[in-house]
N, C-alpha and C positions, 0 to 999 in steps of 0.2 A: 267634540271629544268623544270617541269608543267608548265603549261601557268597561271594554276591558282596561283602560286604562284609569277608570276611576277606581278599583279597587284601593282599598288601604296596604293590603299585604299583598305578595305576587301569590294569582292564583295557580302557577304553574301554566302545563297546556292548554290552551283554551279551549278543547277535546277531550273528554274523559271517554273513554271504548270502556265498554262493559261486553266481555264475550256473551253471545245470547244461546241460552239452550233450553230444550223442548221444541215439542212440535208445533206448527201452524195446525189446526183442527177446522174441517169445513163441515157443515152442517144441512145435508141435503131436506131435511123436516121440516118445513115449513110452518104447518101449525101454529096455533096461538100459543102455547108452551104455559108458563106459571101466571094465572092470574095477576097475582101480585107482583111480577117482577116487571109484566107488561103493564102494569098499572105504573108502578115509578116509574117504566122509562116514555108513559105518555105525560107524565107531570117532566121528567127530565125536558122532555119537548116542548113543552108549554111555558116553562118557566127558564128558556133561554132570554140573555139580555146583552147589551152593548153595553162593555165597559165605558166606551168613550160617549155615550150619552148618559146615560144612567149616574156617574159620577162629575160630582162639578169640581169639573180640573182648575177652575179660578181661583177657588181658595187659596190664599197663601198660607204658607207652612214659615216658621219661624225656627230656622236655622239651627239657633241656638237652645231649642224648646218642640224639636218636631212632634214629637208628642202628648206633649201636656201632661206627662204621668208625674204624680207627687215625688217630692227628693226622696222619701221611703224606698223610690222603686229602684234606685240606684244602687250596684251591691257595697260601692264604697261608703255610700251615707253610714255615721255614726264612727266610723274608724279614724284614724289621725290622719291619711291623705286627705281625705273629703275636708278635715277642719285646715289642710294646708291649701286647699283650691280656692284658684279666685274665682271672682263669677267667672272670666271669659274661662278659665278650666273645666268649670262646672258647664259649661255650655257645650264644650267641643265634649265632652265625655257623653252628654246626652245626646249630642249628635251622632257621634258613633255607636254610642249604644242602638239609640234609632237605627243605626245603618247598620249593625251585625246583627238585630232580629228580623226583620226585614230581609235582609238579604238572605236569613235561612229557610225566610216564607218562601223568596221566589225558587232558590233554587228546589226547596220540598216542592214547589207544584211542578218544574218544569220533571221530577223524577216521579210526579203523578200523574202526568200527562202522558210521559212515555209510560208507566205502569198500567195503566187505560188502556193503551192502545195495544201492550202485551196480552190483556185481557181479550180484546177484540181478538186477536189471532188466536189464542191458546184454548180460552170457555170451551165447551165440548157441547152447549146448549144454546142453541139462536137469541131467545128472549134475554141472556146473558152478554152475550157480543152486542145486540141493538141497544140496553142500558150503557154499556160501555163506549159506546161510542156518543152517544152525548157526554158521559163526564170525559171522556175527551177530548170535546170543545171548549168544556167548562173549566178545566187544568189548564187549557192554553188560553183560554179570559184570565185565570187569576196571574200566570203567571206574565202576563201582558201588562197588567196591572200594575203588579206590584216594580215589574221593570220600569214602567215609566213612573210611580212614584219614587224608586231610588235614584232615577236617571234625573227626571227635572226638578224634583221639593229639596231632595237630599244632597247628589252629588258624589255619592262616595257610595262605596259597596264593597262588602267582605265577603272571602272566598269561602266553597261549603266547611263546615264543619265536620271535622274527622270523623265524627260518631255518627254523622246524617249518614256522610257518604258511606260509611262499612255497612249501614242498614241497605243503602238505595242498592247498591251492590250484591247484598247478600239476597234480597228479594230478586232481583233479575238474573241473578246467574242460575238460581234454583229451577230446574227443568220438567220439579210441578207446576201442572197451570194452574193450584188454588193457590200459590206462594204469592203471588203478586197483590193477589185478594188480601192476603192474612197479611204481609207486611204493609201494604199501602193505607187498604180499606179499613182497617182494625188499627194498626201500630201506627203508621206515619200520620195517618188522616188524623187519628184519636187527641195526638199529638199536636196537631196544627190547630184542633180545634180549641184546645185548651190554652195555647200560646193566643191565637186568637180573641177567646174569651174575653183572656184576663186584660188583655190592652184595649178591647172595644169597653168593656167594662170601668175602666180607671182614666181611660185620654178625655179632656175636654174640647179638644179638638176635633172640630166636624169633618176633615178630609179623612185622616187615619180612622177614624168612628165610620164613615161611609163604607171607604174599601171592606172594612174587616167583618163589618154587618153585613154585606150583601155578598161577599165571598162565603159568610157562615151558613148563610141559607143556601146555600149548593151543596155545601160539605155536610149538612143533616142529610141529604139524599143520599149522597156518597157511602158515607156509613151506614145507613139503613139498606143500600144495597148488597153493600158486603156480607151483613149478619142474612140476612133473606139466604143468601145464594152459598154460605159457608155453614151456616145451619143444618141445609139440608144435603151438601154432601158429606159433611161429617158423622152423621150419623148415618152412614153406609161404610166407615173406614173402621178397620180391626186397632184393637188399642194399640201394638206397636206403632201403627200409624199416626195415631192420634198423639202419642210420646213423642213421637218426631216431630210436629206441631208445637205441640207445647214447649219442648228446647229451643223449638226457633225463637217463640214469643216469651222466655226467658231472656235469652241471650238479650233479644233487640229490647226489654225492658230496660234492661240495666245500660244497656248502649244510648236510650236515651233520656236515662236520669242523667248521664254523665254531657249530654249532647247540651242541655240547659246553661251551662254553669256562663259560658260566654269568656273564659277568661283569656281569650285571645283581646279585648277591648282592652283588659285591664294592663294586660303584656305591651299593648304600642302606647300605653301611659307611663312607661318607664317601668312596669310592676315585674321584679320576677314571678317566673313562671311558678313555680311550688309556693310563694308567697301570695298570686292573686289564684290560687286554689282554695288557698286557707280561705280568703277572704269573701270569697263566692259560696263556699259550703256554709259559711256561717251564716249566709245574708238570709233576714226571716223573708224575704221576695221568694228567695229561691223555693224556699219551704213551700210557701205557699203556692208557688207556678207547681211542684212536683206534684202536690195534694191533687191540686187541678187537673193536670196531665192524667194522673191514673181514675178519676172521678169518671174521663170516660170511656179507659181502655178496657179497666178491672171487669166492669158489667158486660161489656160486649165481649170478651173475652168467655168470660162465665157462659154466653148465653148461644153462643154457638156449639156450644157443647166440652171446650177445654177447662179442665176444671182438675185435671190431678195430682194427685199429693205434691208431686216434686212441685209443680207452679204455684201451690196453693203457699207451701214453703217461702216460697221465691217469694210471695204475695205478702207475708207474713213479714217476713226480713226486709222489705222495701218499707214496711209499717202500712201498705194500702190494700188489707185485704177484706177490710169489713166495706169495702167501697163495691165488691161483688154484687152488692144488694140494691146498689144507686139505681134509680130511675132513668134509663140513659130516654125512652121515649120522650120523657118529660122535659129533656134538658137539649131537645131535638127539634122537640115542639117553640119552647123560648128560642133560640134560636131565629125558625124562622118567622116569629112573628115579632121578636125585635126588629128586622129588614122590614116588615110591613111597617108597623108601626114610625119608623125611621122614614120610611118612604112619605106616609100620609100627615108626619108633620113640615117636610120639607114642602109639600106640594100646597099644602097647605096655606103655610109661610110666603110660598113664591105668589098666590090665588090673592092672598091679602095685598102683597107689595104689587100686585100688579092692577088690582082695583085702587089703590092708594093711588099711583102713577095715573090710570085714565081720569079719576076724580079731580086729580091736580089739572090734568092739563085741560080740562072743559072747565077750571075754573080761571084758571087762566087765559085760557080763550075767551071766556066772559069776560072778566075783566078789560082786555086789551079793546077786545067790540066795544066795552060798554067808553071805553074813551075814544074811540076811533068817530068823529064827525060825521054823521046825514049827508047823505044826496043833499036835502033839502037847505041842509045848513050850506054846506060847501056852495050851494047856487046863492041863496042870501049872503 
């Protein structure tokens, strides 16, 4: 079966055109250019990996439970559907839930992969284009990834969500080349990393905990390269310019608190539409994915230099403006040492079971010897 045909709701085209504008920029300078930016993209080099070994696609995923997150995480839990669902309800809503977060992961990377690679042509600075073109293998791993985990654990997959799409839209059609930076690197990524997070943090589930660990340790670079390379041309641009920035990253705030809510799930559960609104705004989940979400746009946002009144506003009225002050290094760093860490107890794990297996089987090879008859015997 197509991918396209597993969707839950008709995605429409299976083609979305986005007109492209601005220019392709070549860069005759060869030069080593920014220390630091040629330092990430020799770690972006280093730290490539193969989805398809690196992940152990045997684990099975439970259908009815693909994620392991607590009934808390449900937005109906606590209301009068959730106490009308049977188990087998309670199962396929967790499954779709599974398959409309998910499926916002894949389509967010395959619109950072093309953002990537808009970077590669636009950047006006070489050591810019060369980091770029590694997170552009790196967006076509995750979202390789994340395709064959909706395609063969799941089954089912939901079309983007309206509010992704107006952001992934509004970032490419802009005929700035830092635009793709500030929606991607900054807004989209900030975003995926928090959705991320909070599901590698809460699933007890080792496959979904894989994927989302070792996709996280790519997207610490991601955004580290963003602030580096948005940092320092912002502080060459006149404050009208920088107000035109900031509206952007107004706008796509609020586009995606609203992006969160999911309640297209609750809609093929029979839910009216302005009914499973209520029901989603109220859920303390939601609450807490939003805290999360701006924990690490607010700071990066601040720290490239956008920081005025009108956003600070916006900041205030969203309720995440003391979040400006977050450690995002710090939370960059966790990150990619949860993927370490993750790695070296699996390897671990595998080192143990595979001494246990040769132990076994030389003991059992002794045993079988120690019955098997002499030469000596066999002739007597």
């Amino acid at each position: 079966m197509s991918t396209y045909e597993r969707y839950a709701t008709d995605p429409g085209d299976p083609v979305w055109q986005v007109p492209a504008a601005g220019s392709a920029r070549f860069n005759w300078d060869y030069d080593d250019g920014r220390d630091r930016l040629l330092a990430l993209y020799q770690k972006g080099k280093d730290k490539q990996w193969d989805g398809q070994r690196r992940i152990d696609w045997g684990l099975e995923v439970d259908p009815c439970d693909p994620l392991g997150l607590p009934d808390e995480a449900m937005s109906l839990y606590g209301t009068p559907y959730w106490d009308k669902f049977t188990d087998k309800d309670k199962g396929e809503l967790r499954l779709h839930s599974a398959s409309w977060q998910f499926s916002q992961f894949l389509h967010g990377e395959q619109g950072a992969m093309v953002c990537a690679a808009r970077i590669v042509q636009c950047a006006p600075d070489l050591d810019a284009k060369f980091y770029s073109a590694t997170q552009t293998m790196d967006e076509a791993r995750h979202a390789e990834i994340y395709a064959r985990f909706l395609q063969e654990k799941i089954g089912l997959l939901y079309p983007v969500n309206d509010s992704l799409q107006s952001l992934l839209g509004d970032t490419l059609a802009d005929s700035r080349w830092d635009m793709p930076y500030l929606g991607m690197q900054v807004l989209i990524e900030g975003l995926a990393l928090a959705a991320f997070g909070l599901i590698r943090d809460l699933t007890d589930k080792p496959l979904p905990k894989q994927i989302l660990a070792y996709v996280m340790q790519d997207e610490a670079r991601h955004v580290a390269f963003g602030r580096m390379a948005l940092r320092d041309h912002y502080r060459r641009l006149s404050d009208a310019e920088l107000r035109e920035r900031e509206e952007f990253v107004i706008e796509g705030c609020y586009l995606m608190r609203d992006r969160l809510r999911g309640t297209e799930v609750l809609e093929n559960f029979g839910i009216p539409s302005a009914e499973a609104g209520r029901i989603t705004e109220g859920s303390p989940q939601l609450q807490l994915f939003r805290q999360l979400l701006f924990s690490r746009i607010v700071p990066c946002v601040k720290d490239i230099g956008l920081w005025g009144e009108r956003l600070q506003r916006a900041y205030v009225d969203l309720g995440v403006f003391e979040m400006g002050d977050h450690n995002l290094d710090l939370l960059m760093t966790q990150d990619e040492e949860i993927a370490d860490r993750l790695d070296a107890e699996r390897f671990a794990t595998e080192e143990r079971e595979r001494v246990a297996e040769v132990a076994a089987a030389i003991e059992a090879g002794g045993t079988e010897e120690g019955r098997r008859p002499s030469s000596r015997e066999g002739a007597d």
